[in-house]
C-alpha positions in Angstrom: 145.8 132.8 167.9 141.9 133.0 167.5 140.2 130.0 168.8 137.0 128.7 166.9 134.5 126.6 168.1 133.6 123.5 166.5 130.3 123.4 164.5 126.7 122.5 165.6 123.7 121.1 163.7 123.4 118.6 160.8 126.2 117.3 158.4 125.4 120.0 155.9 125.6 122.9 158.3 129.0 121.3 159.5 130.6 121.1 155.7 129.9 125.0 155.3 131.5 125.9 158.4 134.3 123.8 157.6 134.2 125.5 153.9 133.9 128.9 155.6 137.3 127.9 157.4 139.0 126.8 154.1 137.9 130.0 152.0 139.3 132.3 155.2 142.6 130.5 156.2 143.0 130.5 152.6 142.9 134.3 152.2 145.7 135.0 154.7 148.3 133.1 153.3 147.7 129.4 155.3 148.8 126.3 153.7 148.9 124.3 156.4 145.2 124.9 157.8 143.3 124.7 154.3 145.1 120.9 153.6 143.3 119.7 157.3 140.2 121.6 156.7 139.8 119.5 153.3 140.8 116.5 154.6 137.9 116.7 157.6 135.8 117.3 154.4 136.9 113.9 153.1 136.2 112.1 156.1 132.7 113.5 156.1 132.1 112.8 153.2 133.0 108.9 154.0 130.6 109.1 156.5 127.9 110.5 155.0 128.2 107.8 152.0 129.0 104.8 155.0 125.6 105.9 156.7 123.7 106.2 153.8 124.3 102.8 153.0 123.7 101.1 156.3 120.2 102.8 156.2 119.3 101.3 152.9 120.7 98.0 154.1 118.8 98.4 157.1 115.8 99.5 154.8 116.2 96.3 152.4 116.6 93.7 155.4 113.1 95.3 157.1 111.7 95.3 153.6 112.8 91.6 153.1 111.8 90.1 156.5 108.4 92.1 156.1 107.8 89.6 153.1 109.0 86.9 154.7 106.5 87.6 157.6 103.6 87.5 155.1 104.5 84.2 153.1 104.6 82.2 156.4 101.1 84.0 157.8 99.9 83.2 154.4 101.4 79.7 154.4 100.3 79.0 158.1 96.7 80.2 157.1 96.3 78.4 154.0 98.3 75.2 154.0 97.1 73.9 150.7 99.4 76.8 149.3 102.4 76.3 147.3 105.0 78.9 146.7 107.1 78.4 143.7 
């Protein structure tokens, strides 16, 4: 049995390896191999979407306390303001 290492580098450089895997256990006749293969590509997939969306969370919740931070400067400096 050939061993093969698992993949370095970023996410994209990890879903061709594992696409590289799928095309060649898929030429010799494996039915087993290919079904795992896609199913790591799944998972990946998940994660990629999962990660995305914490960072833009992360991204909105920065962006909002940001504002925040200004209206109270901007209330504490001028206290005749009134924010509707």
């Amino acid at each position: 049995m050939h061993h093969v290492s698992r993949p370095r580098g970023n996410i994209f450089q990890k879903k061709l390896y594992y696409l590289d895997l799928y095309n060649y256990a898929g030429r010799f006749g494996d039915t087993v191999r290919p079904q795992e293969i896609a199913g790591n590509l799944k998972q990946k997939d998940a994660y990629i979407s999962e990660t995305v969306r914490s960072r833009k969370l992360e991204e909105l919740w920065t962006t909002f306390d940001s504002i925040n931070r200004k209206m109270l400067i901007t209330a504490l400096l001028d206290p005749g303001l009134r924010f509707r």
